[in-house]
N, C-alpha and C positions, 0 to 999 in steps of 0.2 A: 525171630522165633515164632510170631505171629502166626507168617506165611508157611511154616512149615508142621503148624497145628493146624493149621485151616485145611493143609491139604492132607494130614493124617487121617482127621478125624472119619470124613467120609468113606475112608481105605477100612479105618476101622469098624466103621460100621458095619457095612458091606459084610467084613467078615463075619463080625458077630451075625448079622443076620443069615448070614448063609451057612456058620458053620451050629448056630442053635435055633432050630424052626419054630419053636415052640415062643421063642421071643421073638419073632419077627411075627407069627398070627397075632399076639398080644399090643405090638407096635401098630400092625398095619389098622388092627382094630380099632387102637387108638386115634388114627390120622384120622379114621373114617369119623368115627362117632367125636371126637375134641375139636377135631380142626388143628392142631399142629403140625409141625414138621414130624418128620421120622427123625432127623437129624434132633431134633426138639428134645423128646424122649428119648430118646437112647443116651443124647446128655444127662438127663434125669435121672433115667435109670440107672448108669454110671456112678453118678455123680452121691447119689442117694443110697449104693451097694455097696460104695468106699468107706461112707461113714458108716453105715451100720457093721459093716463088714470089722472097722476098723473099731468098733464098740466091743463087738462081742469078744474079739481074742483079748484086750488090754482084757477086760470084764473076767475072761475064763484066766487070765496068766496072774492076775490076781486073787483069783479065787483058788489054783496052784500056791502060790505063797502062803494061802494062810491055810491049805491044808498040809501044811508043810513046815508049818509054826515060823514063817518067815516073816512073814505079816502080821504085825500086832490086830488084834480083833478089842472090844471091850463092848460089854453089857450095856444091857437097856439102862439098868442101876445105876452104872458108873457114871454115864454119858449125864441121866437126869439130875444126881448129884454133880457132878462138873460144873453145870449149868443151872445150878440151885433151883430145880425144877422138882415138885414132890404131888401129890395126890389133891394136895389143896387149894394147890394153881391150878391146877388140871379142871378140878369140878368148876373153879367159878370161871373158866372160858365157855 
């Protein structure tokens, strides 16, 4: 499985930078002024688009739930009460 990531990834590249220019001047920019690979970055870039990528929708499909009263929601009130938290803990932190 290794061998056959090692030789995607380049393939992948390639494309990405060929078929979005605007990240390949940002890449190339980067080799020049960082000193890393192209291959370097564009892992990063990847790698760091998946997780944000993969923040925002759970983030927005649950914020669908609870406009949708699917999603239990609860107060500042509740939460402080829950946690025996009141006005007078508060001041002396």
């Amino acid at each position: 499985m290794g061998t056959v990531r090692a030789k995607m990834v380049p393939l992948a590249h390639r494309f990405l930078l060929w078929t979005l220019p605007e990240l390949r001047k940002t890449v190339d920019e980067l080799v020049e002024d960082a000193g890393r690979s192209r291959d370097f970055y564009l892992c990063e870039i990847i790698e760091r688009g998946v997780g944000e990528t993969e923040d925002y929708y759970l983030a927005s499909a649950s914020a669908d739930r609870i406009r949708q009263g699917v999603e239990p929601t609860h107060s500042d009130e509740e939460i402080r009460a829950d946690l025996g938290l009141d006005d007078n803990v508060r001041s002396r932190i």
